[in-house]
PQR file of N, CA, C, O and H, with PARSE charges and radii, in Angstrom:
ATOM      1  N   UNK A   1       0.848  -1.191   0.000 -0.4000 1.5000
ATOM      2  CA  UNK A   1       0.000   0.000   0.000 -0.0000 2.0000
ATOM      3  C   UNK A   1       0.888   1.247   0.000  0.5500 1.7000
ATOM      4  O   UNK A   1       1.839   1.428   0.760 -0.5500 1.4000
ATOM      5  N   UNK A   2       0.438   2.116  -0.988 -0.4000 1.5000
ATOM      6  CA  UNK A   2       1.511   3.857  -1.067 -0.0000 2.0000
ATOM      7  C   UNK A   2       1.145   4.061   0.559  0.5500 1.7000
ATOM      8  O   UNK A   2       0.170   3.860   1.283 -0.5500 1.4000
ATOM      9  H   UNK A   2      -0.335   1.969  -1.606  0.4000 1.0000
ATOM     10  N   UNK A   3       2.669   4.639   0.717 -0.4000 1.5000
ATOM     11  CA  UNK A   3       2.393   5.640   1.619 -0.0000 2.0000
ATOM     12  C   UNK A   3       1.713   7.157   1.599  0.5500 1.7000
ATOM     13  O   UNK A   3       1.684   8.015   0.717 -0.5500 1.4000
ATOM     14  H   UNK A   3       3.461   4.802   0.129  0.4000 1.0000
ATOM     15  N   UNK A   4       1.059   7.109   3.251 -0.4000 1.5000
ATOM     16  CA  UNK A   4       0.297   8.554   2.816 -0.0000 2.0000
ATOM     17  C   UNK A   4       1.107   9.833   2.826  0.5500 1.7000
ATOM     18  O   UNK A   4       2.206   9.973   3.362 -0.5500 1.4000
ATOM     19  H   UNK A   4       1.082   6.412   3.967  0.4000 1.0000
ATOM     20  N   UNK A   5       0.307  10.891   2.057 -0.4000 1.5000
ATOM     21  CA  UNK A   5       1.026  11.776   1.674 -0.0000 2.0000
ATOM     22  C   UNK A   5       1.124  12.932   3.259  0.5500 1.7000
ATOM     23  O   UNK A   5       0.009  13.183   3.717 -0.5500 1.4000
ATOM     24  H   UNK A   5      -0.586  10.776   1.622  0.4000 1.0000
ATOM     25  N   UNK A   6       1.932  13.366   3.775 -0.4000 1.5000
ATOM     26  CA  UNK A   6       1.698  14.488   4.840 -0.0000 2.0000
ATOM     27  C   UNK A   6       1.436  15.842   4.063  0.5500 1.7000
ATOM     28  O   UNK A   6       1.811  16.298   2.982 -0.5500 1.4000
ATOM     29  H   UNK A   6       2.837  13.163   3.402  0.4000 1.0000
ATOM     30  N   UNK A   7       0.556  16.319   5.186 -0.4000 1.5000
ATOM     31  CA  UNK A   7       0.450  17.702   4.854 -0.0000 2.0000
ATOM     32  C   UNK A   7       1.212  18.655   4.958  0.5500 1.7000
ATOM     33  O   UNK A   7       1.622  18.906   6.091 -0.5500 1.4000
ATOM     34  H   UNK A   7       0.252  15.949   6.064  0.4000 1.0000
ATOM     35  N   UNK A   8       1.773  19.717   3.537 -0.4000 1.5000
ATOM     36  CA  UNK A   8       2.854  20.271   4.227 -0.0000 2.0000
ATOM     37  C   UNK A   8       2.758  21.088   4.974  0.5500 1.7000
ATOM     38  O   UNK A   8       3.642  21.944   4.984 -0.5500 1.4000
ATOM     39  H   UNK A   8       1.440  19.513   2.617  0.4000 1.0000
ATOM     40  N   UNK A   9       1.496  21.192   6.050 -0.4000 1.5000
ATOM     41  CA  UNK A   9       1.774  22.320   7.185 -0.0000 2.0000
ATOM     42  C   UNK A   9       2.669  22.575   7.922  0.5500 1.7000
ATOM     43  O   UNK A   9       3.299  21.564   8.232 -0.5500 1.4000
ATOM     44  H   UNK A   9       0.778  20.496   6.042  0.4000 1.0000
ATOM     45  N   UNK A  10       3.119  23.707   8.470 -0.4000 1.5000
ATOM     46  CA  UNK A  10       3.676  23.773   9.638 -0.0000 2.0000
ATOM     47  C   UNK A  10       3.429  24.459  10.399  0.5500 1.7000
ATOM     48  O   UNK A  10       4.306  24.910  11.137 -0.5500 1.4000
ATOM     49  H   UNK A  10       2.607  24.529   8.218  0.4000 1.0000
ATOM     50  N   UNK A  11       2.140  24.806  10.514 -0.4000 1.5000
ATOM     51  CA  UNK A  11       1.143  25.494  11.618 -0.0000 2.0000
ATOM     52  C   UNK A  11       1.871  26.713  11.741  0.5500 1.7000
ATOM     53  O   UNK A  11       2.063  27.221  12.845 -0.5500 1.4000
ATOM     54  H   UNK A  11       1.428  24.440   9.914  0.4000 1.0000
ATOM     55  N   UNK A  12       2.492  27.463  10.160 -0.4000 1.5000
ATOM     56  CA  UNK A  12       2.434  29.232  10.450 -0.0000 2.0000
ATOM     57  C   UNK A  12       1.745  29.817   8.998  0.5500 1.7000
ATOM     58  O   UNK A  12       2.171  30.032   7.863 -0.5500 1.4000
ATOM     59  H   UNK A  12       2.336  27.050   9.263  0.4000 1.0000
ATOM     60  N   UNK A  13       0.506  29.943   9.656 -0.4000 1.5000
ATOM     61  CA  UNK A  13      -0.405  30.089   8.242 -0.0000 2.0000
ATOM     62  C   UNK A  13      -0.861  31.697   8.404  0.5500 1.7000
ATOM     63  O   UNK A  13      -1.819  32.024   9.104 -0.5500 1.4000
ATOM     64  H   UNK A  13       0.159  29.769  10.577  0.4000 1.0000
ATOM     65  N   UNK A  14       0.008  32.706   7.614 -0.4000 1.5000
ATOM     66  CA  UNK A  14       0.338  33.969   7.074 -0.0000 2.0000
ATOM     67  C   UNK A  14       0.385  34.045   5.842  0.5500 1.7000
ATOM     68  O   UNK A  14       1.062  33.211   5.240 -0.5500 1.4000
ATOM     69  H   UNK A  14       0.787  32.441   7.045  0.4000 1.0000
ATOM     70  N   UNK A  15      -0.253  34.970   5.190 -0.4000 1.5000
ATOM     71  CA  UNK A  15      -0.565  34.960   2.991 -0.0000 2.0000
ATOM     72  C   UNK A  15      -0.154  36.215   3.487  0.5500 1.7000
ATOM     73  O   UNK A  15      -0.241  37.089   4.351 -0.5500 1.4000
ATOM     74  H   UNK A  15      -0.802  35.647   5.680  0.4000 1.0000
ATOM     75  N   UNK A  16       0.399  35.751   2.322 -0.4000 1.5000
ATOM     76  CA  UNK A  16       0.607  36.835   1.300 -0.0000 2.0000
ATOM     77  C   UNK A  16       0.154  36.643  -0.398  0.5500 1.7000
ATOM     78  O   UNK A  16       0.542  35.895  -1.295 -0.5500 1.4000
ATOM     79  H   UNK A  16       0.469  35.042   1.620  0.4000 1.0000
ATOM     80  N   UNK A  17      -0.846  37.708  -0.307 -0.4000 1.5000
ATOM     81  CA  UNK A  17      -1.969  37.339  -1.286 -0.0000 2.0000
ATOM     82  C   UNK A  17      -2.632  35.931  -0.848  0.5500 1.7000
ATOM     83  O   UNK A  17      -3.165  35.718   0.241 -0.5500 1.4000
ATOM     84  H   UNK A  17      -1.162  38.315   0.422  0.4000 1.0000
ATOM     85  N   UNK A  18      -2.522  35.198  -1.698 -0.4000 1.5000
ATOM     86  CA  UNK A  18      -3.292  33.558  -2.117 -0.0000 2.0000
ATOM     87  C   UNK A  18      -2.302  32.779  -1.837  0.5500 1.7000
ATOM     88  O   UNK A  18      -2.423  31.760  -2.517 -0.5500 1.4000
ATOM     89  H   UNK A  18      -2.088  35.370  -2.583  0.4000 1.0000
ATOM     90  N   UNK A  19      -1.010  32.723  -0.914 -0.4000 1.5000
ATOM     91  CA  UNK A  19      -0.084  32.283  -0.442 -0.0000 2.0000
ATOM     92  C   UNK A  19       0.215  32.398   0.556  0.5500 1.7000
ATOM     93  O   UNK A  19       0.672  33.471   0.948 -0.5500 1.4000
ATOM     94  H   UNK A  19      -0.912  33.551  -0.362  0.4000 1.0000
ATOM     95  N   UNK A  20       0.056  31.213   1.452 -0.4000 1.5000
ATOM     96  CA  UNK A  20       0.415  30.622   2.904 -0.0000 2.0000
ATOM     97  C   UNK A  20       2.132  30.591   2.778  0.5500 1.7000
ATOM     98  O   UNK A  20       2.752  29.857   2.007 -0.5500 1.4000
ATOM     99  H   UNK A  20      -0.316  30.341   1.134  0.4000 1.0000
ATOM    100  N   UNK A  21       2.736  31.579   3.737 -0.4000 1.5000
ATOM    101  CA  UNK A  21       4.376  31.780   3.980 -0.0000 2.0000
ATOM    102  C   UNK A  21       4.717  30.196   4.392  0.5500 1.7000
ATOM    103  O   UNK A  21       5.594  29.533   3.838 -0.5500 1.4000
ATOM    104  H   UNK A  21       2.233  32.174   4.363  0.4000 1.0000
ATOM    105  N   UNK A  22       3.991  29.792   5.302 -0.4000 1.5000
ATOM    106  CA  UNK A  22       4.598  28.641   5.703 -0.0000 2.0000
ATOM    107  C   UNK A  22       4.275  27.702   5.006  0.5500 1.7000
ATOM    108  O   UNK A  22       5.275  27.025   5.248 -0.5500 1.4000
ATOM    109  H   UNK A  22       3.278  30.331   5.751  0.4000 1.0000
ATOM    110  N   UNK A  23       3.474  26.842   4.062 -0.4000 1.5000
ATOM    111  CA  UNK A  23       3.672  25.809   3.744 -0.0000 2.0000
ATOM    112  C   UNK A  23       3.459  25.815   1.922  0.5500 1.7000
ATOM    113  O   UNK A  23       3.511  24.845   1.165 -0.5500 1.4000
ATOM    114  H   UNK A  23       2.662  27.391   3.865  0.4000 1.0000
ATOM    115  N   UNK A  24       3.191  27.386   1.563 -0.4000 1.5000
ATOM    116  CA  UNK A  24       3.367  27.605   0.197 -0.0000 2.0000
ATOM    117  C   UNK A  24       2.412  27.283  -0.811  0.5500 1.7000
ATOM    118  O   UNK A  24       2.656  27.380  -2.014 -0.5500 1.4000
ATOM    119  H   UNK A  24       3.149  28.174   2.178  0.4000 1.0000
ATOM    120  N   UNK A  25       0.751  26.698  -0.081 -0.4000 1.5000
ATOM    121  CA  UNK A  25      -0.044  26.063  -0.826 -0.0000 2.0000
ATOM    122  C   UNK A  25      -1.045  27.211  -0.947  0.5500 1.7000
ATOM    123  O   UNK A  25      -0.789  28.097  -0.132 -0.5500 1.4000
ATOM    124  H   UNK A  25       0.552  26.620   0.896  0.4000 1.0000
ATOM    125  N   UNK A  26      -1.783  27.388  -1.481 -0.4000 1.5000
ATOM    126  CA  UNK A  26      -2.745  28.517  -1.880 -0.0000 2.0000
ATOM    127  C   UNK A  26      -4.134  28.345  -1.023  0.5500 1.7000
ATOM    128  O   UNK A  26      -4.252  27.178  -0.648 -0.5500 1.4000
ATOM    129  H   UNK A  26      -1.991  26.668  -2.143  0.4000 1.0000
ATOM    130  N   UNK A  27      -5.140  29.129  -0.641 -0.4000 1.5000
ATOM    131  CA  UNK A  27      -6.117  29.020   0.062 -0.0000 2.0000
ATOM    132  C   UNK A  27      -7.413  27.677  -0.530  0.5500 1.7000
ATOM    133  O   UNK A  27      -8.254  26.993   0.052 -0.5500 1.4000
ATOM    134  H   UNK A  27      -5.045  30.077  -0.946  0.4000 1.0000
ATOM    135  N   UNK A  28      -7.056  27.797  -1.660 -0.4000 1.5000
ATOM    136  CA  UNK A  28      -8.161  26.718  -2.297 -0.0000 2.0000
ATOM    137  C   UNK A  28      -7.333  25.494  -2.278  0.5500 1.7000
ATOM    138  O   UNK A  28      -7.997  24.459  -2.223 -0.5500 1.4000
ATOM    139  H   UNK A  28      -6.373  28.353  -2.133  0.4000 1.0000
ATOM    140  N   UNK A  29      -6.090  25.356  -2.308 -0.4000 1.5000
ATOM    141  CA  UNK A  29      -5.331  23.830  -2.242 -0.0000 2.0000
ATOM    142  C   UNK A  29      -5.126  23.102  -0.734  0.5500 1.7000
ATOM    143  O   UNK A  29      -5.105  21.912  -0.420 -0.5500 1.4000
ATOM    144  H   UNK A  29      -5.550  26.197  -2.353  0.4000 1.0000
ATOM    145  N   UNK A  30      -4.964  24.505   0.172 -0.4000 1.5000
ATOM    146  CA  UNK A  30      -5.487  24.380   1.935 -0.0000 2.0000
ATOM    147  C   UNK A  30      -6.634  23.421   2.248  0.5500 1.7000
ATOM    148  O   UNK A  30      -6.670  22.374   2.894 -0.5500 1.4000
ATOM    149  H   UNK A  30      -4.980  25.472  -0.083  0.4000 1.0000
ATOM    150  N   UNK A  31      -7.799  24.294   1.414 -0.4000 1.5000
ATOM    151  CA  UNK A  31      -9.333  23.998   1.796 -0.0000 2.0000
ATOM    152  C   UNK A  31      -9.621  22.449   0.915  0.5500 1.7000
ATOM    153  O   UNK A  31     -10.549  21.736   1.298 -0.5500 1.4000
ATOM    154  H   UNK A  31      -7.770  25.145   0.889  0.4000 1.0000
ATOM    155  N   UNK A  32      -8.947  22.113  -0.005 -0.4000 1.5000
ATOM    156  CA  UNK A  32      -9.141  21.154  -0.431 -0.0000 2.0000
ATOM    157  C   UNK A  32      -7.998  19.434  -0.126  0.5500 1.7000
ATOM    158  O   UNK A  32      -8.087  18.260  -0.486 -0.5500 1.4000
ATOM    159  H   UNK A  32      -8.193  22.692  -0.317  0.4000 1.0000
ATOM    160  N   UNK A  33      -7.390  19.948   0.404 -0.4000 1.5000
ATOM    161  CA  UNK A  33      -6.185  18.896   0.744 -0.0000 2.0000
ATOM    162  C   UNK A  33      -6.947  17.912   1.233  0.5500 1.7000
ATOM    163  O   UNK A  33      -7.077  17.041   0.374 -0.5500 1.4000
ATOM    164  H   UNK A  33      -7.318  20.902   0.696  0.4000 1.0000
ATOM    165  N   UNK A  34      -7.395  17.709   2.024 -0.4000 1.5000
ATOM    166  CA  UNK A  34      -8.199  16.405   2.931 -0.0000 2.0000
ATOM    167  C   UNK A  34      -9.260  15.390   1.520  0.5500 1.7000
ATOM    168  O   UNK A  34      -9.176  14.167   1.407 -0.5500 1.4000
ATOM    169  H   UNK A  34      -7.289  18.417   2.722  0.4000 1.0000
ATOM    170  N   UNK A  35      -9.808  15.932   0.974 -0.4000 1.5000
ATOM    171  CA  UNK A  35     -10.756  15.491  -0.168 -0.0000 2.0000
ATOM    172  C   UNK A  35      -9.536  14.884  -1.771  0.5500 1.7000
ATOM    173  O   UNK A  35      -9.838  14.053  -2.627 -0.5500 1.4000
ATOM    174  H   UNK A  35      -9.876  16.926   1.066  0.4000 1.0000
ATOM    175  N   UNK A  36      -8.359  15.593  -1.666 -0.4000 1.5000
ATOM    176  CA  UNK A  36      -7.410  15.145  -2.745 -0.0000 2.0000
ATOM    177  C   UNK A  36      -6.765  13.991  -2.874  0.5500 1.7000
ATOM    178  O   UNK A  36      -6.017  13.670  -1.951 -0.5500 1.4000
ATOM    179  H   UNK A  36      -8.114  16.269  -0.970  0.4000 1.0000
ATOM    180  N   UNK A  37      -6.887  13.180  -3.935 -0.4000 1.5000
ATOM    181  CA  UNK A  37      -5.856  12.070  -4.367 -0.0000 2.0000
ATOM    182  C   UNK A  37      -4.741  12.018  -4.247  0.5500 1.7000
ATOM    183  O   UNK A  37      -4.111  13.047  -4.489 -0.5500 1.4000
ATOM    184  H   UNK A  37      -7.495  13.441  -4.685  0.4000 1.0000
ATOM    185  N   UNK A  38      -3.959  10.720  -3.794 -0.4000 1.5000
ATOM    186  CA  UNK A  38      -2.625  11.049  -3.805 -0.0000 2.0000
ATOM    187  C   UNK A  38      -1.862  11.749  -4.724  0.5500 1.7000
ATOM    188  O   UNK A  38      -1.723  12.970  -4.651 -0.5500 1.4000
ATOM    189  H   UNK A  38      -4.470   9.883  -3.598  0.4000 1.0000
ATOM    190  N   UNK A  39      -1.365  11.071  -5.573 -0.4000 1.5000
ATOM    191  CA  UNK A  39      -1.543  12.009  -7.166 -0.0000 2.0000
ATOM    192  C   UNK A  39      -1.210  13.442  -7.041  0.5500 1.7000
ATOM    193  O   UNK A  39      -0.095  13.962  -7.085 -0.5500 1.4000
ATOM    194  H   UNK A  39      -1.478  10.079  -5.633  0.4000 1.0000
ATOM    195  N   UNK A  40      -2.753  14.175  -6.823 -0.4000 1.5000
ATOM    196  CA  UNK A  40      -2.814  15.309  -5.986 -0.0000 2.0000
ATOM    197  C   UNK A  40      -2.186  15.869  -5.412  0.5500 1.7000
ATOM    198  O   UNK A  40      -1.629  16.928  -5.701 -0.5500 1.4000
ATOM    199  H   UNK A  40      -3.659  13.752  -6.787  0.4000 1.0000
ATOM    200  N   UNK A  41      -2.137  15.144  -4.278 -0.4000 1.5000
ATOM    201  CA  UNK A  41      -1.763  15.515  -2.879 -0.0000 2.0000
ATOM    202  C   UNK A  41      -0.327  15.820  -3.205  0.5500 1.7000
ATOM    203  O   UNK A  41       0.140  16.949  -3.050 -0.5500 1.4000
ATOM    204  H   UNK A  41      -2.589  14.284  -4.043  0.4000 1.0000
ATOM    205  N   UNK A  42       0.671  14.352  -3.859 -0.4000 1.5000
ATOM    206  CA  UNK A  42       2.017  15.089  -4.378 -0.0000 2.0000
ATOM    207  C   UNK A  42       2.131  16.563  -5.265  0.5500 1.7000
ATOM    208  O   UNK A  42       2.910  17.419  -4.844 -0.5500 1.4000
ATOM    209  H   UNK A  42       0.292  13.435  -3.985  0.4000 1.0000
ATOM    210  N   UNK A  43       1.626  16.727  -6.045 -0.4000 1.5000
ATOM    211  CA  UNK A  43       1.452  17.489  -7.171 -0.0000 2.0000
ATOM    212  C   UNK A  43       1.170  18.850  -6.518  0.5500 1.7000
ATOM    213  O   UNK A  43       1.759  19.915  -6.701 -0.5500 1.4000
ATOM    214  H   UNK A  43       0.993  16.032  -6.386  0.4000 1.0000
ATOM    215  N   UNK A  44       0.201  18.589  -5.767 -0.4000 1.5000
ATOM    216  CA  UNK A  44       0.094  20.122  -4.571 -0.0000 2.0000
ATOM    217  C   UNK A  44       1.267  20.573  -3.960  0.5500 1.7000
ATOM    218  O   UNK A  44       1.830  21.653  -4.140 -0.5500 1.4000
ATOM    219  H   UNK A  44      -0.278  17.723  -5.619  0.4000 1.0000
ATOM    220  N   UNK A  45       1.728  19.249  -2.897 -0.4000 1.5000
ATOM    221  CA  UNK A  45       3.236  19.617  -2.111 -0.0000 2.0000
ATOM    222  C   UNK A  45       4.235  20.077  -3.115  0.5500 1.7000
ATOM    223  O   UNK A  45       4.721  21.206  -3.053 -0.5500 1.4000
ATOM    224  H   UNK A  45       1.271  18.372  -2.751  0.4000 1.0000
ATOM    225  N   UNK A  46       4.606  19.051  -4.217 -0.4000 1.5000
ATOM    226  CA  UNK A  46       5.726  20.014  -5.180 -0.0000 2.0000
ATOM    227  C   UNK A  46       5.643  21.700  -5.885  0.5500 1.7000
ATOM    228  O   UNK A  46       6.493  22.548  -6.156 -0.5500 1.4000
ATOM    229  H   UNK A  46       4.211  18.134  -4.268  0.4000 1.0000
ATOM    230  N   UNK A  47       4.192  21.625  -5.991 -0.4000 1.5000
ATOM    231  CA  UNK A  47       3.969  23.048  -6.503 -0.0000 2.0000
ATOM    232  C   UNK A  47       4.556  24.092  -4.978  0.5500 1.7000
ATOM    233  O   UNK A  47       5.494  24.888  -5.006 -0.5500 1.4000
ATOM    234  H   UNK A  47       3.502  20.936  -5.772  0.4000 1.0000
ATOM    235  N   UNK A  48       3.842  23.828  -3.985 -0.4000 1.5000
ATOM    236  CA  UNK A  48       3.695  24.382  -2.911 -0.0000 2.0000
ATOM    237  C   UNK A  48       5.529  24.823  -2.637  0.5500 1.7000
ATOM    238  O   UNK A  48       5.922  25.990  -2.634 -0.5500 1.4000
ATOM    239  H   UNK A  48       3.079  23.181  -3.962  0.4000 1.0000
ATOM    240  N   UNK A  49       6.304  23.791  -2.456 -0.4000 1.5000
ATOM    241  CA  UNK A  49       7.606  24.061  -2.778 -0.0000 2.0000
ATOM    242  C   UNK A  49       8.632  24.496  -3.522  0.5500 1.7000
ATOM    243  O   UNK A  49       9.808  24.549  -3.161 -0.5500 1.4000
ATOM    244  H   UNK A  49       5.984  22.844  -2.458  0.4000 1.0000
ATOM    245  N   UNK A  50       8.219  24.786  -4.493 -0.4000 1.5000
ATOM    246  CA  UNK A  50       8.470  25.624  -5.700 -0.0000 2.0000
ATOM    247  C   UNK A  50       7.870  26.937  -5.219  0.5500 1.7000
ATOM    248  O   UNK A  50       8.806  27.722  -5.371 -0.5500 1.4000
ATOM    249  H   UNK A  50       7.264  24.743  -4.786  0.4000 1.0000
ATOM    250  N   UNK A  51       7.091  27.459  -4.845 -0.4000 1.5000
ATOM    251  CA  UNK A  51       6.083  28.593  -4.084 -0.0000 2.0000
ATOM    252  C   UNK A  51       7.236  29.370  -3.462  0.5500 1.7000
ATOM    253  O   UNK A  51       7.978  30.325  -3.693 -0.5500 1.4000
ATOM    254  H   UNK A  51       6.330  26.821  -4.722  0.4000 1.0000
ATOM    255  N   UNK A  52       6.897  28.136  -2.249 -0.4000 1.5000
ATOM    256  CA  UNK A  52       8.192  28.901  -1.326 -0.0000 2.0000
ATOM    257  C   UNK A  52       9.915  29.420  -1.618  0.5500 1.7000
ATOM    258  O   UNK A  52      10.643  30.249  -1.071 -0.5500 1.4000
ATOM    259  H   UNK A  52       6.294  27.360  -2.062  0.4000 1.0000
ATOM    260  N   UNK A  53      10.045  28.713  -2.459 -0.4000 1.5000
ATOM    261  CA  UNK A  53      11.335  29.017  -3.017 -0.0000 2.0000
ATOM    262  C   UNK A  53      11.612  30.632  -3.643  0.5500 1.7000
ATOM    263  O   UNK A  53      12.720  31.146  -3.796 -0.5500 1.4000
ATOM    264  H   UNK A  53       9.454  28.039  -2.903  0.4000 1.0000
ATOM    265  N   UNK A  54      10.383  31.208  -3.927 -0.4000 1.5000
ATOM    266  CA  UNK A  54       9.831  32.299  -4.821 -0.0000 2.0000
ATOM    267  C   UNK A  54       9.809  33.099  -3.120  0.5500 1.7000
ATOM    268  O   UNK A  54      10.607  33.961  -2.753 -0.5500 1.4000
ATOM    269  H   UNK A  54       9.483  30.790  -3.803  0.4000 1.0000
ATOM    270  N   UNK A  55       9.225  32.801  -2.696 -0.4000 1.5000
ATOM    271  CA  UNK A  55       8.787  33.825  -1.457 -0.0000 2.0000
ATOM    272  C   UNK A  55       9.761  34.532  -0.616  0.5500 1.7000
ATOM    273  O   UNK A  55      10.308  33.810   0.218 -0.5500 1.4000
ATOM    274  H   UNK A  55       8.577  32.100  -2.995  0.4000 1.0000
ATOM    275  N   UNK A  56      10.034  35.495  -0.626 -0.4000 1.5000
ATOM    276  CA  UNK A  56      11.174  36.291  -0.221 -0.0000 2.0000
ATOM    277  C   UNK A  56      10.888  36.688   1.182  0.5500 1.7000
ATOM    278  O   UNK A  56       9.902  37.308   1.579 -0.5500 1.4000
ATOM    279  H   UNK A  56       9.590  36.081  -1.303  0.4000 1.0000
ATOM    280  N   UNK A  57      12.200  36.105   2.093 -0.4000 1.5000
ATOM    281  CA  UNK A  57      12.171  35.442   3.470 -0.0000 2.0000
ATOM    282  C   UNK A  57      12.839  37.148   3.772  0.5500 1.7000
ATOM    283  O   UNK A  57      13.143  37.499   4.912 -0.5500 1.4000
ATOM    284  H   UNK A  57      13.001  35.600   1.770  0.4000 1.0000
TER
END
């Protein structure tokens, strides 16, 4: 059986705009994480990390 995917939270949820500083996922990919396919769920986290990479610390 795949392993499950974690959420990339890290319980510091601050936007800027449509972007969560801490885990880089957008407010609609937040609200939808629990209901998403694995698939998904990767495809979210890699975007989300790519995000943060952009976000000027």
């Amino acid at each position: 059986m795949a392993k499950e995917i974690e959420s990339p939270c890290v319980e510091v949820c601050r936007f800027k705009g449509d972007v969560c500083e801490g885990c880089g996922r957008s407010k609609r990919e937040i609200r939808a994480w629990h209901g998403m396919k694995r698939k998904d769920r990767i495809m979210t986290a890699r975007k989300a990390r790519e995000r943060l990479k952009k976000v000027p610390r």
